[in-house]
C-alpha positions in Angstrom: -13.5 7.2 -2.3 -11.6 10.0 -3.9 -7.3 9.1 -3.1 -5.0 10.9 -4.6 -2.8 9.4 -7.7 0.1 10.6 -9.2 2.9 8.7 -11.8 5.3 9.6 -13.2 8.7 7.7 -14.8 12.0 8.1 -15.9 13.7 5.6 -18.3 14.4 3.0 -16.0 11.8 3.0 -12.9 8.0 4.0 -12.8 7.2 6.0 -9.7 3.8 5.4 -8.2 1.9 7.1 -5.0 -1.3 6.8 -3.8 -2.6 8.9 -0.6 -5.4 7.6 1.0 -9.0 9.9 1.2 -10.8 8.2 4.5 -14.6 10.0 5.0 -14.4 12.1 8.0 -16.9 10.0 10.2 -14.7 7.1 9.7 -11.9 8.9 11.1 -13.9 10.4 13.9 -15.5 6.9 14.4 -11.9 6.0 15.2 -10.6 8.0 17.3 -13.6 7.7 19.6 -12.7 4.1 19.9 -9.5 4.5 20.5 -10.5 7.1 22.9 -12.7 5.0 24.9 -10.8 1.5 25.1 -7.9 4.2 26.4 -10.6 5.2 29.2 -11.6 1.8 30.0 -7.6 0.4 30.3 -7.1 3.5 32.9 -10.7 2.8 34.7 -9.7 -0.7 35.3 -6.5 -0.2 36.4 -6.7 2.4 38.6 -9.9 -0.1 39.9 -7.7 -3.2 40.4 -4.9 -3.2 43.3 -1.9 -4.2 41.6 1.6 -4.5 42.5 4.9 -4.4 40.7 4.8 -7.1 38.1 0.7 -7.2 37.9 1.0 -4.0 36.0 3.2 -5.7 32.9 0.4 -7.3 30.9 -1.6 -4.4 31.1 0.9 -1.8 29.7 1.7 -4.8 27.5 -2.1 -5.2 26.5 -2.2 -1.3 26.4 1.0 -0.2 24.2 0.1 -2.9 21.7 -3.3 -1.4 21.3 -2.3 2.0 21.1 0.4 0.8 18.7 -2.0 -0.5 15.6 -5.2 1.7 16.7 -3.1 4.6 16.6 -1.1 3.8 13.5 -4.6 3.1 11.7 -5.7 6.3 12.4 -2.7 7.8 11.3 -3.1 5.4 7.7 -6.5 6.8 7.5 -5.9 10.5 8.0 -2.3 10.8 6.2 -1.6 7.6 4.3 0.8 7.2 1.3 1.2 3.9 -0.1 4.8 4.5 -2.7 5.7 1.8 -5.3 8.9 2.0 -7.6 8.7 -0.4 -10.1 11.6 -1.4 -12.8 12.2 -4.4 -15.1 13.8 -6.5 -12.4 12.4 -5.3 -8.9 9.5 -3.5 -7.3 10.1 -1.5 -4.1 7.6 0.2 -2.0 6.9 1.9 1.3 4.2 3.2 3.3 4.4 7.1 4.6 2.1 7.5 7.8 2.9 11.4 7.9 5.2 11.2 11.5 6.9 8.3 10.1 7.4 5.8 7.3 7.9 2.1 6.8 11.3 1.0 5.8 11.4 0.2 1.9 11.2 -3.4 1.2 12.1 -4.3 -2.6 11.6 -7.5 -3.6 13.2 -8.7 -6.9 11.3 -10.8 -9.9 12.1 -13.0 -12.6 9.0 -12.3 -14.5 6.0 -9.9 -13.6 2.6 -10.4 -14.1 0.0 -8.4 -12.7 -4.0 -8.3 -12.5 -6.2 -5.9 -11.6 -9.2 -6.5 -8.9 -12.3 -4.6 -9.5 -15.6 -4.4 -7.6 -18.3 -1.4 -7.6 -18.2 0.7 -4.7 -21.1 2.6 -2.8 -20.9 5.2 -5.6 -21.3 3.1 -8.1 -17.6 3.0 -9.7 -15.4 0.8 -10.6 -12.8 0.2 -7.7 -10.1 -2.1 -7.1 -6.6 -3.0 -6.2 -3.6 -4.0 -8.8 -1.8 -7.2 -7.8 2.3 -8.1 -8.6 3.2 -12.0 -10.1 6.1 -13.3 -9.8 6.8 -16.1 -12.6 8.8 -18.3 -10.3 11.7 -19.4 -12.7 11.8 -23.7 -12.2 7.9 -23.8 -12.5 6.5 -20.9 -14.2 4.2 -20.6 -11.6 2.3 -17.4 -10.0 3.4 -16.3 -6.8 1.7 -13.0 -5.4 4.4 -10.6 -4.6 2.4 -7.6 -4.0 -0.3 -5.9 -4.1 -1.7 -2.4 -3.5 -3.6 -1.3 -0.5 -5.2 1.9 -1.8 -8.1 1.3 -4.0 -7.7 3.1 -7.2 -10.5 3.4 -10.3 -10.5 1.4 -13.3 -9.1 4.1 -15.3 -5.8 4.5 -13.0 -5.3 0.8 -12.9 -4.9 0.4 -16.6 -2.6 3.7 -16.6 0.1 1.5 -14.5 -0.5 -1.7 -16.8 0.0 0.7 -19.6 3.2 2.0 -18.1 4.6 -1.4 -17.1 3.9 -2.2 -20.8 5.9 0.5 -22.1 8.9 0.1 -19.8 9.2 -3.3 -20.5 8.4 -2.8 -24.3 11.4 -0.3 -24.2 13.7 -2.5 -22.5 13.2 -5.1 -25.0 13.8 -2.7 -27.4 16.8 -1.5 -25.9 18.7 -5.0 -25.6 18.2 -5.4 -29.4 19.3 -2.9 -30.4 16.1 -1.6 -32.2 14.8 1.5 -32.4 11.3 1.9 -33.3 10.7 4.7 -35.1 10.4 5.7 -38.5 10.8 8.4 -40.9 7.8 8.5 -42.5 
């Protein structure tokens, strides 16, 4: 698996996006499905005599299918998970290429995150990174997020290094200290 990282940050937010690298035969894989439950929904239909409101739960049936099959396809060919993470929220959105999700941000008292590793077929170590919320009464975990795009081990610890330093700097900031020195 070979996606595509990039992060970047200002002062305040951390911008993170990860595109999606699906192999080829999975994408052609795919499509032929989609392809040939498409040519089965028309072969039946046009085999059954149907009136009027018989048609519904097959366009029903048939649009819901084509919804998610087609919006996979779409996930695996141009998919963009986008994260914007800050000291009080994290936001994100996926980008399908023709269209996006709306951006959903959800806001934290305290973050915690862990990373999720296992070896892929290659050999590396992949994984996901996962968003804790402290809940404020009880202190307890509560998963608020976490990413769809497998990254490597390497890319993983870059964000936990970034969320480190923002929140380092914030503390920092409130203070009033500034940590540097002359020397």
């Amino acid at each position: 698996m070979n996606n595509r990282f990039e992060i970047h940050s200002d002062s305040t937010n951390i911008f993170i996006s990860i595109a999606v690298r699906s192999k080829l035969i999975g994408i052609v894989l795919l499509s032929f499905m989609i392809f040939v439950v498409l040519a089965a929904f028309i072969l039946i239909i046009s085999m059954l005599e149907l009136r009027g409101k018989d048609y519904i739960p097959f366009f029903t049936l048939l649009s819901l299918y084509l919804f998610f099959g087609l919006k996979y396809l779409l996930w695996n060919i141009f998919g963009i998970e986008n994260l914007i993470i800050n000291t009080k929220s994290i936001s994100y959105y996926y980008d399908y290429g023709f269209f996006r999700s709306r951006t959903k941000t959800i806001i934290f008292y305290s973050l915690g995150t862990e990373i999720s590793l296992f070896k892929n077929e290659e050999g590396e170590e992949m994984g996901s990174i996962h968003f804790y919320n402290f809940n404020q009464e009880s202190n307890l975990p509560e998963l608020i997020h976490k990413s769809t795009v497998l990254l490597t081990e390497e890319q993983l610890k870059e964000i936990e290094e970034r969320l480190y330093n923002l929140f380092e700097n914030e503390y920092f900031e409130n203070i009033g200290f500034k940590g540097f020195s002359l020397n």
